[in-house]
Structures are given as structure tokens and as C-alpha cells.
BABAVEX-295329 format. One record per residue (C-alpha): x, y, z. Coordinates in pm, 1 decimal, always signed. Example, Ala and Ser with C-alpha at 12.3 -4.5 7.8 and 13.67 -1.06 7.14 Angstrom:
// BABAVEX-295329
<px:+1230.0 py:-450.0 pz:+780.0>
<px:+1367.0 py:-106.0 pz:+714.0>
//
This chain:
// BABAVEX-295329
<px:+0.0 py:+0.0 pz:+0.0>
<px:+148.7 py:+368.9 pz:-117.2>
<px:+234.5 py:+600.6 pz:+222.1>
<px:+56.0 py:+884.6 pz:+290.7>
<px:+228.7 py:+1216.9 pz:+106.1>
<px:+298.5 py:+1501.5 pz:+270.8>
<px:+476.1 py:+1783.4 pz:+130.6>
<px:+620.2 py:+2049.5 pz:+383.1>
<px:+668.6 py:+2423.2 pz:+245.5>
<px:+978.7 py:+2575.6 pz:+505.8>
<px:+1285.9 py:+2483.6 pz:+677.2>
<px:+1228.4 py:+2740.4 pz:+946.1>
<px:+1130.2 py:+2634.5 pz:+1282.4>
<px:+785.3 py:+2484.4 pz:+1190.7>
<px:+962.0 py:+2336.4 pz:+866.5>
<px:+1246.7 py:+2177.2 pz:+1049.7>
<px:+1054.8 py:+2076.2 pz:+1319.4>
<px:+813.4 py:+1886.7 pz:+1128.3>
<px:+1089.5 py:+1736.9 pz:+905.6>
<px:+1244.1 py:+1543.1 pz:+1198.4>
<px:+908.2 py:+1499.1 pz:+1416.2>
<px:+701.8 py:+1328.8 pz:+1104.6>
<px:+733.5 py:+980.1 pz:+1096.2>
<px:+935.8 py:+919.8 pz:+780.4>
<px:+832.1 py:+511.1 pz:+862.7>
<px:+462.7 py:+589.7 pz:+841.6>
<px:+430.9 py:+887.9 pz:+562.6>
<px:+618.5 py:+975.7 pz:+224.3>
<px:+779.1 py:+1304.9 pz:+364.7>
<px:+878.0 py:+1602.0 pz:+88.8>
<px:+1046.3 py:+1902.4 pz:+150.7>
<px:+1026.8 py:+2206.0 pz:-72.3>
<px:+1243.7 py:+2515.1 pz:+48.6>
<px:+1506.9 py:+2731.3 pz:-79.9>
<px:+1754.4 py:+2652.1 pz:+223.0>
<px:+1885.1 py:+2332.0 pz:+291.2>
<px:+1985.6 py:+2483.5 pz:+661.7>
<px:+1757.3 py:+2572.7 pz:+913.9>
<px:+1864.0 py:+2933.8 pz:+1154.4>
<px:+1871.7 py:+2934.5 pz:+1497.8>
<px:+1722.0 py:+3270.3 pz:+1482.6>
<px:+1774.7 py:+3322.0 pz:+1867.8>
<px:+2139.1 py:+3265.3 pz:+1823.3>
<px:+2211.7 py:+3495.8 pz:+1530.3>
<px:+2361.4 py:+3763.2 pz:+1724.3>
<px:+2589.5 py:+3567.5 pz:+1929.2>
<px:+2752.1 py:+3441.4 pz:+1636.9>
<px:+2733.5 py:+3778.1 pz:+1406.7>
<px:+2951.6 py:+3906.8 pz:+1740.1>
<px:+3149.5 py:+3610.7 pz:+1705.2>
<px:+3074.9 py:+3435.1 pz:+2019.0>
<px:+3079.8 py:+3148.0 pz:+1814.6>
<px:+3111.3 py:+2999.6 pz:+1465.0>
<px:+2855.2 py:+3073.8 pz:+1241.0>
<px:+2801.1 py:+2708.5 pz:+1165.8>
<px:+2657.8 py:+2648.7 pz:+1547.7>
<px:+2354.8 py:+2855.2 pz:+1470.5>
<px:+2275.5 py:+2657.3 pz:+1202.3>
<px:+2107.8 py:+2336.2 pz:+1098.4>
<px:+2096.5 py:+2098.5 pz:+866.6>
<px:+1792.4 py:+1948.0 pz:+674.5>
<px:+1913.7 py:+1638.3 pz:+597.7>
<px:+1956.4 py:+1339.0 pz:+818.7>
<px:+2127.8 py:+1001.4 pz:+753.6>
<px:+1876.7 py:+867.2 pz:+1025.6>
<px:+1566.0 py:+1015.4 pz:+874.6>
<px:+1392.3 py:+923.1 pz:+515.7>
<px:+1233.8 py:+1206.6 pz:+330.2>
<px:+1279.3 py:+1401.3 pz:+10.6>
<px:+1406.3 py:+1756.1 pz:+3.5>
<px:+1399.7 py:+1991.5 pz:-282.6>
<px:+1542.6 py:+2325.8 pz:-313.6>
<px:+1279.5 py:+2494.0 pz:-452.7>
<px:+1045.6 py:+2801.1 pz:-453.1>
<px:+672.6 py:+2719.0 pz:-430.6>
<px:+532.4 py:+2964.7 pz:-660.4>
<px:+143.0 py:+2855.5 pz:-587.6>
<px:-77.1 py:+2562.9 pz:-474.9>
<px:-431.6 py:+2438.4 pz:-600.7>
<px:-575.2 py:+2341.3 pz:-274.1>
<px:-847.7 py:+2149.6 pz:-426.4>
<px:-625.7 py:+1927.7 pz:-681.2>
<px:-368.1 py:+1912.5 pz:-430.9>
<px:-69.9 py:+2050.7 pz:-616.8>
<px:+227.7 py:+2243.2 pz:-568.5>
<px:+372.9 py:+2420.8 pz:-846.3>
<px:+740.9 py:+2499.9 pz:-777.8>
<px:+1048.5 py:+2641.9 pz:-958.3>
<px:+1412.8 py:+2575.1 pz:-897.6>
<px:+1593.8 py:+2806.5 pz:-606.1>
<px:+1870.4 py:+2812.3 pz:-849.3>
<px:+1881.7 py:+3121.0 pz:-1095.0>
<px:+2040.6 py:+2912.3 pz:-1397.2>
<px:+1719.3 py:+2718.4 pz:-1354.2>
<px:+1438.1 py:+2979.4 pz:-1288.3>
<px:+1258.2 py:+2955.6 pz:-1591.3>
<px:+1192.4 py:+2586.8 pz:-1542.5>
<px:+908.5 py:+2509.3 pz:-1383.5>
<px:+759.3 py:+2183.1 pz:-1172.0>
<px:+470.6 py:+1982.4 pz:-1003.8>
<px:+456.1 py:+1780.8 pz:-702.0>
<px:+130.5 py:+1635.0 pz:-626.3>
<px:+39.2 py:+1580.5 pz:-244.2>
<px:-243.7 py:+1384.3 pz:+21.6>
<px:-147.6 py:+1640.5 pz:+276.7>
<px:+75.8 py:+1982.4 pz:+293.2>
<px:+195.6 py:+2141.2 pz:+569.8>
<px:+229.4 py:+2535.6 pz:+491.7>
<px:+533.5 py:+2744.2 pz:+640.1>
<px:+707.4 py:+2937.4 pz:+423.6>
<px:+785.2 py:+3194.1 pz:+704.6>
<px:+791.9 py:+3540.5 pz:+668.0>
<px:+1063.8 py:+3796.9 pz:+466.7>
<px:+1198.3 py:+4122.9 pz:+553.1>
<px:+936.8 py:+4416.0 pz:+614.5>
<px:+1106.2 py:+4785.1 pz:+497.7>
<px:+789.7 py:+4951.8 pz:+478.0>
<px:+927.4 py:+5112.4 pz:+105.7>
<px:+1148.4 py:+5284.3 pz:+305.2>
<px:+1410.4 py:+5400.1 pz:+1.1>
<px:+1733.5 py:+5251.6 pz:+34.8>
<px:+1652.9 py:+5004.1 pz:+287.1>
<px:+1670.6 py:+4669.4 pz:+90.7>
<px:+1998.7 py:+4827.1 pz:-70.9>
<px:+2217.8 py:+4951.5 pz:+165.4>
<px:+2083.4 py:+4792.1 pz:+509.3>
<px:+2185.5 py:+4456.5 pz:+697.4>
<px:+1925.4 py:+4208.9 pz:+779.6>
<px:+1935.6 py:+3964.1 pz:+1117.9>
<px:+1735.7 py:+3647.3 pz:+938.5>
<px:+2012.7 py:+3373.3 pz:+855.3>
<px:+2329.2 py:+3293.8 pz:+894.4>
<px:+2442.7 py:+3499.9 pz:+578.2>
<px:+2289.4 py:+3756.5 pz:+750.9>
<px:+2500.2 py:+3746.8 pz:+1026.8>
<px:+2800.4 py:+3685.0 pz:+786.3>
<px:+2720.0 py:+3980.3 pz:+625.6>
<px:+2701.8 py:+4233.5 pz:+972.0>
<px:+3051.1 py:+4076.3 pz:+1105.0>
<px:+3208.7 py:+4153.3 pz:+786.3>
<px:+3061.1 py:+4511.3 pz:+746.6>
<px:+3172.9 py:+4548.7 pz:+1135.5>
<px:+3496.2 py:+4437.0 pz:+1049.6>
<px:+3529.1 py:+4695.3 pz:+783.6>
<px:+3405.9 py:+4979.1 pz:+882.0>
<px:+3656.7 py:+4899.9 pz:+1168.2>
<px:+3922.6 py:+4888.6 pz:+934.3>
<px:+3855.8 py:+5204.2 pz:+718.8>
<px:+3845.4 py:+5431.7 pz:+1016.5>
<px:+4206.1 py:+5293.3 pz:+1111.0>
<px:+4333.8 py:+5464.9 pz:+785.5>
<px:+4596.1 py:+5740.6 pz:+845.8>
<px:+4380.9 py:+5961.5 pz:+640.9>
<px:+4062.4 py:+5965.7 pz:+806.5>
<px:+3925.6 py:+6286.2 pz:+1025.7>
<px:+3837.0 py:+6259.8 pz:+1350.1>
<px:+3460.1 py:+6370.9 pz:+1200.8>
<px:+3525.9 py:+6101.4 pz:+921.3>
<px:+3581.2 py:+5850.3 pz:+1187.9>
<px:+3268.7 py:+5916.5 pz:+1418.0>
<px:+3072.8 py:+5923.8 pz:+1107.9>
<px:+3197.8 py:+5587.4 pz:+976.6>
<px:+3192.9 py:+5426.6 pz:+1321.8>
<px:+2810.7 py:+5514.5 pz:+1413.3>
<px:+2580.1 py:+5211.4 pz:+1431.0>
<px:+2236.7 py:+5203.7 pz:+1395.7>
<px:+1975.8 py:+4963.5 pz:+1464.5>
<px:+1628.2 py:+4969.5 pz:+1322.5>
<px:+1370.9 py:+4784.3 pz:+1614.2>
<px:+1392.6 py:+4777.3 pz:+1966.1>
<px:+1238.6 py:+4423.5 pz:+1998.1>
<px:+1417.4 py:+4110.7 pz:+2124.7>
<px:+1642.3 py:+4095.2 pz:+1751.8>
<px:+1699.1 py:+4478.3 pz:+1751.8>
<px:+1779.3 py:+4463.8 pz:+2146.3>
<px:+2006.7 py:+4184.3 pz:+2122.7>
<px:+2249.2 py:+4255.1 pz:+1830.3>
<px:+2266.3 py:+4563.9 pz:+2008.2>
<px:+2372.4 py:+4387.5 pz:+2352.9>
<px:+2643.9 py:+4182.9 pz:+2127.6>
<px:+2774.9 py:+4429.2 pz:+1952.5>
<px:+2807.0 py:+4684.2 pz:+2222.6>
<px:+2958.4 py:+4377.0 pz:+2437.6>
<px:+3220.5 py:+4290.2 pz:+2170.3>
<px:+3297.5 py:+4704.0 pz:+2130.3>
<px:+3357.4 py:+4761.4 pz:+2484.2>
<px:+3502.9 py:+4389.5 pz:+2588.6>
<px:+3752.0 py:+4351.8 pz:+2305.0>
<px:+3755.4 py:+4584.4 pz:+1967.1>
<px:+3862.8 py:+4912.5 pz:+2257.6>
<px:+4188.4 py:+4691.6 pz:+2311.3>
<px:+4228.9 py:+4552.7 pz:+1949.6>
<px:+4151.0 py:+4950.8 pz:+1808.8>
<px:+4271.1 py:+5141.2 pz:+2115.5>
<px:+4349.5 py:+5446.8 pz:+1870.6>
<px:+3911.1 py:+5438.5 pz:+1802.1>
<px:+3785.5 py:+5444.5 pz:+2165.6>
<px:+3547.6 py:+5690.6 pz:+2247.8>
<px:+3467.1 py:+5710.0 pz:+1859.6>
<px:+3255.4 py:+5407.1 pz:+1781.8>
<px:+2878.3 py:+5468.5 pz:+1887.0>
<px:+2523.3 py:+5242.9 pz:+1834.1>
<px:+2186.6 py:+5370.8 pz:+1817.8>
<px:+1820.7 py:+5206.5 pz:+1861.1>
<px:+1598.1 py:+5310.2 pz:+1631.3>
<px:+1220.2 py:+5273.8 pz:+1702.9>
<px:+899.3 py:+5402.2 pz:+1599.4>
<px:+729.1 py:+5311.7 pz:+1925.2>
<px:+745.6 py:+5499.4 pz:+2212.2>
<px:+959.7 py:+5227.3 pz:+2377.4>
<px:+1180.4 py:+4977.4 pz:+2329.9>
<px:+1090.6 py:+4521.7 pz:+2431.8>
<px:+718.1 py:+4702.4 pz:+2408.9>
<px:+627.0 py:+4295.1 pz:+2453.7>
<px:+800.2 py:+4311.6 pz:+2817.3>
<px:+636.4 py:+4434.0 pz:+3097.3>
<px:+650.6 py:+4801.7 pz:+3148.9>
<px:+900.2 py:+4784.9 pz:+3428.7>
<px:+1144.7 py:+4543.6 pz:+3261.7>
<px:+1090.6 py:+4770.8 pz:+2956.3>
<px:+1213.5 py:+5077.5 pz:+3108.4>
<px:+1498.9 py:+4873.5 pz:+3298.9>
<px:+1657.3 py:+4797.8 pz:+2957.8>
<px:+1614.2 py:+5155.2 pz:+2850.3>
<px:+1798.2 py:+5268.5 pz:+3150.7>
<px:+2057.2 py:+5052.1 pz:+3116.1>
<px:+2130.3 py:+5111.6 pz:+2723.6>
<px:+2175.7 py:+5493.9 pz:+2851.2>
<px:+2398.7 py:+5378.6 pz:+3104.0>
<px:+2591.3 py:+5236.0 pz:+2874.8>
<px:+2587.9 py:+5525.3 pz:+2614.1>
<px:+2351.1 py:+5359.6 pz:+2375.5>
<px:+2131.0 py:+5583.9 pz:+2219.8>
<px:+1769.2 py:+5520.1 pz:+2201.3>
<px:+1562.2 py:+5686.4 pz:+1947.5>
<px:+1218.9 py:+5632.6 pz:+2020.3>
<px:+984.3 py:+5782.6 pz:+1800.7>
<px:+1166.8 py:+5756.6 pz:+1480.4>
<px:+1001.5 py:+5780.1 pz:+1183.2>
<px:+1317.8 py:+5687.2 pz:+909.1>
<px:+1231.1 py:+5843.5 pz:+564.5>
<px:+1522.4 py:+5723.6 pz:+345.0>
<px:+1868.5 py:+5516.0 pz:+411.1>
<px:+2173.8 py:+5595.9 pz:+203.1>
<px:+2495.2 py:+5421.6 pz:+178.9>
<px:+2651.2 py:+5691.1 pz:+450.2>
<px:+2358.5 py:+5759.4 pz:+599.4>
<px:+2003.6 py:+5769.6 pz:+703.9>
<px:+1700.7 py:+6033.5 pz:+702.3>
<px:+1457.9 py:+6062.5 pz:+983.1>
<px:+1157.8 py:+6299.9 pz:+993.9>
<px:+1266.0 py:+6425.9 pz:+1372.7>
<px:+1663.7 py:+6461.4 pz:+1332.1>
<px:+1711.1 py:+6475.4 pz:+970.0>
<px:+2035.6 py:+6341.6 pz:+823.5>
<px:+2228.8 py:+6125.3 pz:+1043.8>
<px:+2600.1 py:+5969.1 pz:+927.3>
<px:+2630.1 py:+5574.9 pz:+998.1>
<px:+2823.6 py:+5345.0 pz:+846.0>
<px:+2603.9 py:+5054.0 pz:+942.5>
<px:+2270.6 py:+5026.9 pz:+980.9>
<px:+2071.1 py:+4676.8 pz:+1083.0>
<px:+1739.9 py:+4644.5 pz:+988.7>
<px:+1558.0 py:+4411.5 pz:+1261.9>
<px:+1178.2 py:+4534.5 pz:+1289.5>
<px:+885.6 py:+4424.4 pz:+1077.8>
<px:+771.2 py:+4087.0 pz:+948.3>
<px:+627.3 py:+4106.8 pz:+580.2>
<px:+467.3 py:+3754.3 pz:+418.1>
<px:+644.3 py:+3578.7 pz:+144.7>
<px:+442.6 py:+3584.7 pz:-245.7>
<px:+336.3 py:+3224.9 pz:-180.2>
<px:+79.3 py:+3326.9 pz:+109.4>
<px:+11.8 py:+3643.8 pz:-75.5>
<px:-96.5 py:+3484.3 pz:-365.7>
<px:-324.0 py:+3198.4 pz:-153.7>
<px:-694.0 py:+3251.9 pz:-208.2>
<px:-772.8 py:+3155.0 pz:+157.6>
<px:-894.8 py:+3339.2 pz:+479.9>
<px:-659.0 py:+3586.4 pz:+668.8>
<px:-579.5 py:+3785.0 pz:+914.4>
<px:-595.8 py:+4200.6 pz:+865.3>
<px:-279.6 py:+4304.0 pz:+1018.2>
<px:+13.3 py:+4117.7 pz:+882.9>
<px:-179.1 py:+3988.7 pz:+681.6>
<px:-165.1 py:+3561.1 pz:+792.8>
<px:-316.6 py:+3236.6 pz:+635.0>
<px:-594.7 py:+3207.7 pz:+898.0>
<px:-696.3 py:+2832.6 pz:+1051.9>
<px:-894.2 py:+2664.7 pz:+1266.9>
<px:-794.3 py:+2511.6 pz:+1625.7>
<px:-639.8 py:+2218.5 pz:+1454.4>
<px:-433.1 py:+2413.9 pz:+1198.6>
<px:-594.2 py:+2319.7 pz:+884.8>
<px:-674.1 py:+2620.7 pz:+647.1>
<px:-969.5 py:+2814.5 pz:+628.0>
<px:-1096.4 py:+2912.1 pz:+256.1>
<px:-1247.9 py:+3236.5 pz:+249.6>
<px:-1596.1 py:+3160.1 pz:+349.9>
<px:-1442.1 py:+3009.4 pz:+638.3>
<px:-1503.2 py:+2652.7 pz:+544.0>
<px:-1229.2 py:+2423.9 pz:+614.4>
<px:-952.2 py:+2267.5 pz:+419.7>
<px:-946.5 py:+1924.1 pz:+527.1>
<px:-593.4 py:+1870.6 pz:+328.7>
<px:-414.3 py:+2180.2 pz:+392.4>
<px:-248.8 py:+2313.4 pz:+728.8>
<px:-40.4 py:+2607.6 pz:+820.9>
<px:+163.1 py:+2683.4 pz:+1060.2>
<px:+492.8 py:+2919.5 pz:+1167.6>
<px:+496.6 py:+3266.8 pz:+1078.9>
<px:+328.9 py:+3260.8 pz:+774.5>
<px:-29.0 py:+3156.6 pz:+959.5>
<px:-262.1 py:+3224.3 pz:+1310.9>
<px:-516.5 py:+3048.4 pz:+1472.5>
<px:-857.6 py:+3253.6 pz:+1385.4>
<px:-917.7 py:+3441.7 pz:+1677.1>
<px:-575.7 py:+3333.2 pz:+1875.3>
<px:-377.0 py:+3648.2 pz:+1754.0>
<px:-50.2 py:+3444.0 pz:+1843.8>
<px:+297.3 py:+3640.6 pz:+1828.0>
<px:+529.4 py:+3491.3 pz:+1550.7>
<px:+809.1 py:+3345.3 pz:+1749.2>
<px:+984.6 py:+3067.1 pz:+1724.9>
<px:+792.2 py:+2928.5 pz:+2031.6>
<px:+486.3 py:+2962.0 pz:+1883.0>
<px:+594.7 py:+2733.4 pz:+1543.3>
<px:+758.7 py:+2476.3 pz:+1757.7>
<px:+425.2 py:+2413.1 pz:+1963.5>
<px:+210.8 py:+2404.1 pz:+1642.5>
<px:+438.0 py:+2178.7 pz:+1420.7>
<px:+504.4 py:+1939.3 pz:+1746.9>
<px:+113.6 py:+1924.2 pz:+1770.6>
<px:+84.0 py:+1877.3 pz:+1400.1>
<px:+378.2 py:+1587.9 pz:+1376.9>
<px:+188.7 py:+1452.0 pz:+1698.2>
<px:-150.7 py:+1395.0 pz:+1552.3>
<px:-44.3 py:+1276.4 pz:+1240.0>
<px:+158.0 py:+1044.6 pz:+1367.2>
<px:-107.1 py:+892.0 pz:+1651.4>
<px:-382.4 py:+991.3 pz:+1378.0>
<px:-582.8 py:+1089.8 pz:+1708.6>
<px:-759.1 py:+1386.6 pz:+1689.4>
<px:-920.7 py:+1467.0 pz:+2002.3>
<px:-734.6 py:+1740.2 pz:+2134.3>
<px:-705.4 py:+2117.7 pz:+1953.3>
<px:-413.3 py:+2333.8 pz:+1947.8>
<px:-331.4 py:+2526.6 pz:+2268.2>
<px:-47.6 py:+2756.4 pz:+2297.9>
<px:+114.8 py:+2728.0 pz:+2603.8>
<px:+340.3 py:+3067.7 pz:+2714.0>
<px:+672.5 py:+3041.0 pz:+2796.8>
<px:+923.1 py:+3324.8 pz:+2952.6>
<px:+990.1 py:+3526.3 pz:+2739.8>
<px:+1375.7 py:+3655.9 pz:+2752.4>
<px:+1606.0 py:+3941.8 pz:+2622.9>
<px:+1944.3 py:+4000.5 pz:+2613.5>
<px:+2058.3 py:+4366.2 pz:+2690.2>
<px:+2450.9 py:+4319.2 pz:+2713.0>
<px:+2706.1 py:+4311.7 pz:+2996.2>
<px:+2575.5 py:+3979.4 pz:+3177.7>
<px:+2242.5 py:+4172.9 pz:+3220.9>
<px:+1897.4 py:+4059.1 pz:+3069.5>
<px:+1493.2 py:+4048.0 pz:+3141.3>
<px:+1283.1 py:+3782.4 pz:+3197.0>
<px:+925.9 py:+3768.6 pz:+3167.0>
<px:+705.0 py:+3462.6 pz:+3225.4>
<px:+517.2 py:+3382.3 pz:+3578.9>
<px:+818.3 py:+3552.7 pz:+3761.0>
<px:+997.5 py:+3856.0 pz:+3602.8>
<px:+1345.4 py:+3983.9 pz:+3712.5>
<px:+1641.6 py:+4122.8 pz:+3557.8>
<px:+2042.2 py:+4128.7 pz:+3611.5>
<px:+2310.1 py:+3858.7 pz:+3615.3>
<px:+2020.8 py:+3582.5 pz:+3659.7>
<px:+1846.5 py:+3715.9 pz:+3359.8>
<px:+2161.5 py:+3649.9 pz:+3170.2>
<px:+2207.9 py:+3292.8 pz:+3271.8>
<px:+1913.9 py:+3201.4 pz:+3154.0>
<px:+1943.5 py:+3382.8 pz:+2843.2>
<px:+2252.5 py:+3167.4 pz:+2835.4>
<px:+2032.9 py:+2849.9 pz:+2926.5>
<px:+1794.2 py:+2882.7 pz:+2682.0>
<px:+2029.7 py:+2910.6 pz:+2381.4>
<px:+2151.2 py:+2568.3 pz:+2476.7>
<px:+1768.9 py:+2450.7 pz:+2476.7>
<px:+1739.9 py:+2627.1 pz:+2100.7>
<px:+1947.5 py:+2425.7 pz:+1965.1>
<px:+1850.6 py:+2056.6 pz:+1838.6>
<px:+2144.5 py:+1787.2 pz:+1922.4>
<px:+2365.6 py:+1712.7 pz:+2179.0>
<px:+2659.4 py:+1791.5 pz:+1977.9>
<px:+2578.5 py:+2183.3 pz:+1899.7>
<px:+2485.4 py:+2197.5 pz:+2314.5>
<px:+2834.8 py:+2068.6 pz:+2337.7>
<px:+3048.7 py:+2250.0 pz:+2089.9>
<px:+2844.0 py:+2628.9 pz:+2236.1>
<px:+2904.4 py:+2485.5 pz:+2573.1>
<px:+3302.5 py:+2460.8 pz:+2503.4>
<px:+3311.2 py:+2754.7 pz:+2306.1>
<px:+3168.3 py:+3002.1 pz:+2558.5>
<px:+3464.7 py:+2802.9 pz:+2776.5>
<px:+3709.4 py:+2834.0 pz:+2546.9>
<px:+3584.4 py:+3246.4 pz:+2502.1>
<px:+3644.2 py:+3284.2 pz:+2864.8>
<px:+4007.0 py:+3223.4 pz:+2876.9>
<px:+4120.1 py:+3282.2 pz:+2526.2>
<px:+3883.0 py:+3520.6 pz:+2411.5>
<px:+3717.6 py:+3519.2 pz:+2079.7>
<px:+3792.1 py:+3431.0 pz:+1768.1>
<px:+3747.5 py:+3744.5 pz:+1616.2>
<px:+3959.5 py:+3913.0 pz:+1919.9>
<px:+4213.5 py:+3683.1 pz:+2051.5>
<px:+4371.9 py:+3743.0 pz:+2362.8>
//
């Protein structure tokens, strides 16, 4: 007798999560994605800061111990009532060839893409926090900008201008590249560039009127307090017009030189669920489902065949936040049922604590108990480990925030 198909659209957390929850025994498992690696977005930072190699907040698809079929891929549309995918190649030599794969089942999770709001200039000349070439990219521009203000010929104004950082969102990304960066400035690049001190400033930009505005009020204001500490400037209240290659335009302050900027605010949905003649939601906007998962057409009838799940989709009338918490629960619910085929219980998101770096050994927590400091830290520190998938990347972060501690970084040696 032929297995079950299921195709699976993503290799973000609902993607990868499914892919190694489904049982390959039971079900003919396809992947379609353009990545063959799945992020650890939570770790991003860290490693952009080079806390670590890049390759520890990363992971792969593919598994010698697990059967399914993964194809890097686009999926350009999907006829929910034939039950086809049509797909193109990820590759550009390819992209005019086109594809079908036929399903029983699919599992929709494209995630989400960047959000610029058609700010001009954004997409060109501004640094993203998504994957791991992300994170590539801000250590090299780091690196450089470094380097180019060490030339004998640069001003004193030249320098300030070249070494002033900006950050675009003051939620847990925004906050924590921030933490990193400032930790790896003040911690290491003052010895390696002692000739720079003083000169190298970062910036939060936001358009709210504060910054973690998913913390608690209190803890909110504590990480505010201790950015300014610290000499970080937060701009709340910034309404950016237009970003340049030297700079940036906001309605309040004007023009303001940087020689960086990271964009980390704003989720925007990917063509695929764009394109989806199904029900959803106003804001973002989100393929809407029921309390099981499965897709809702626009009359609100359901789609016995189709499910979503991750940031691309919400529960109708849940309103849930698109974290990676969120698309583990649903895809370990989804991989769950499938596998038992029992179907008694519905979806419930249970809340974790929620945590945020904010740099020096000092974070938030907010959950059932909220507190900040040193303890806040650790269990930043904790909960990376529990990010991560296998034994071996708990092992190899474990030894190389050891290894960090007495030899210092990679990227600043001791």
C-alpha cells in the first residue's frame, strides 16, 4: 500500500521541526524550500559578534537517520483542491523551469521575509538579522568599517561618522544585536583599536514609544535605563524616511552619518501566502486556521488537506505572536496527531518566559516571575543551549563560551 504524502513548504522552525518529528516510517515526507539549513534565529547575534562559529547557529535538513525528500525549490502557488504544488528551482540558472509535485497532505510554512515599509534605500544599503548569511554579512561590514576608520587619512569627524551604528527595532532581535555588539565594542575591539575608543557609537531606532514594548513596562524601562547607562542611544519615536549608503534620514533629526545600519523590525509575508486565495488575518496579513491548523478558505469553510503553521499563519481568533515558540508548539502538535492519527485534542499555545538580552551579563525575563540582572543572563545563556537541536551543537556552544572565557574570541584573541 502507497504512504501517505505530505509535502512540507519551510525549513524554518515549523519546517524543520516537522521534518524530523514526522514519521518518515509511516508517511512519504517532501520538503520544498530554498535553504537546505535551518537558523537558529535566537542565536544569530551571538555568532554575528562572534561568540561562536557561524556554523553552530545553524542546521541541517538532511539526516542520515531520517527518510524524506528535500527539494530546493520556490513554491510559486498551490491548487488546494487538486492538491498541487507548483514549484520552480531556487537556483537562478534554472528559474525559468518550472515543476509539479502532487500531495495527500501539505503542511504550509514558508515563514515570513523582511518588512522595509518602502522605506528608500533600505533593501539596498541595510543589513538584515534572518540567517546565517545575515550574520556573515554584519561581522564583515563590522569588520570593515573597523578597518577604514584605522586609515591614516581619516578625520576625527570622518571617523565618528563611519563608526556610528544604527539599529532599526527595539524588539528582542533589535535589542540583542545591540547587547552583542556593544559587548564585543567595549570587551575587546577598545583593546584591538585602542586608537578608536570613544569614537565608535550604536543607536536604537524605534517608531514606538519604547523599546521590548512585549516586556512588561518595568522590565521595559529597565533595559532603557541601562542602554543609557551604557551610552547607547535610544531613538524612540523615529520615523526613518530614506537610508543611504553613509547615511540615514529621519523625519525628527534629519540626516544622520552611519556606516552601518541593521534592519531588525517588521515581518512582511512571502508571495506564496500572498498569492493563496484563503482566509486571513488584517494586520500582517496571515493564512488564517482553525484550532487544529488546517486552512480556512475564504468563506471560512475548512480545508481538510491543507495546514499552516509558523509565521506565515494564526489560529482565527488566537492572535498568536510569531516566534519561534509559537511554530515549535504548532508543528510538534501537528507531527503529533499525524503520527497517533488521534484527533481529540485542539491546538493550545502554552506561554513560555519570554527573555532578552541587553549586554554586559544583564537581561529580562518575563514569564510567571519577572526579574532582571546577572540571573536574567544565565538564563538567556540556558535557553540558547535549549534552542538548539542535538547534543553535539549543546556541546560545541558549551566549550566555546569556555574556550571564550580564557582565550577570548575568535574574532579578538587574547
Amino acid at each position: 500500500m502507497a504512504r501517505v504524502s505530505i509535502v512540507v513548504i519551510g525549513t524554518g522552525w515549523a519546517g524543520f521541526t516537522l521534518s524530523q518529528k514526522l514519521d518518515d516510517k509511516k508517511f512519504s515526507i517532501t520538503i520544498i524550500s530554498p535553504e537546505t539549513t535551518s537558523p537558529y534565529t535566537p542565536l544569530l547575534a551571538s555568532a554575528a559578534c562572534g561568540l561562536y562559529d557561524f556554523s553552530l547557529a545553524e542546521e541541517s535538513i538532511r539526516r542520515k537517520s531520517k527518510s524524506f525528500r528535500l527539494i530546493k525549490a520556490y513554491v510559486n502557488d498551490i491548487d488546494l483542491e487538486r492538491k498541487i504544488c507548483f514549484c520552480r528551482p531556487e537556483f537562478k540558472a534554472l528559474a525559468d523551469q518550472k515543476f509539479e509535485i502532487p500531495y495527500d497532505y501539505v503542511f504550509i510554512a514558508p515563514g515570513c521575509t523582511n518588512q522595509t515599509f518602502g522605506t528608500p534605500g533600505v533593501a539596498e544599503h541595510g543589513l538584515f538579522v534572518r540567517n546565517v548569511h545575515d550574520a556573515m554579512a554584519v561581522r564583515k561590514r563590522l569588520g570593515d568599517i573597523l578597518e577604514m576608520a584605522s586609515l591614516p587619512m581619516k578625520t576625527v569627524q570622518e571617523q565618528r561618522d563611519l563608526l556610528h551604528i544604527v539599529v532599526v527595532g527595539g524588539g528582542p532581535t533589535g535589542v540583542e544585536i545591540t547587547a552583542e555588539m556593544y559587548d564585543l565594542i567595549h570587551d575587546d575591539f577598545s583593546k584591538l583599536y585602542p586608537d578608536l575608543n570613544g569614537k565608535i557609537t550604536i543607536a536604537i531606532h524605534d517608531v514606538a514609544a519604547n523599546i521590548l514594548t512585549a516586556f512588561e513596562a518595568g522590565l521595559s524601562e529597565y533595559a532603557l535605563e541601562s542602554f543609557t547607562k551604557r551610552d547607547v542611544a535610544i531613538k524612540t519615536g523615529s520615523h526613518i524616511t530614506k537610508v543611504e549608503a553613509d547615511c540615514l534620514y529621519t523625519k525628527e533629526d534629519g540626516r544622520i552619518p552611519c556606516g552601518m545600519l541593521i534592519w531588525a523590525t517588521g515581518n512582511k509575508q512571502v508571495p506564496l501566502v500572498d498569492g493563496l486565495s484563503v482566509l486571513k488575518s488584517e494586520h500582517l496579513p496571515r493564512i488564517l486556521t482553525d484550532n487544529r491548523l488546517r486552512v480556512l478558505r475564504p468563506d471560512g469553510s475548512v480545508i481538510n488537506s491543507a495546514y499552516a503553521l509558523g509565521d506565515a499563519a494564526d489560529v482565527k481568533g488566537g492572535e498568536l505572536p510569531t516566534t519561534a515558540e509559537v511554530a515549535c508548539q504548532k508543528a510538534e502538535y501537528l507531527a503529533g496527531m499525524f503520527n497517533t492519527n488521534s484527533w481529540d485534542e485542539t491546538f493550545t499555545y502554552s506561554q513560555r518566559s519570554i527573555i532578552a538580552y541587553i549586554g554586559q551579563h544583564d537581561g529580562v525575563v518575563m514569564g510567571k516571575n519577572q526579574w532582571e540582572g546577572p540571573r536574567a543572563w544565565l538564563a538567556w545563556r540556558s535557553k540558547n543551549l535549549l534552542w538548539t537541536r542535538n547534543w553535539k551543537k549543546k556541546i560545541l556552544i558549551s566549550m566555546n563560551w569556555l574556550l571564550n572565557y580564557f582565550w577570548g574570541k575568535e574574532v579578538a584573541r587574547n
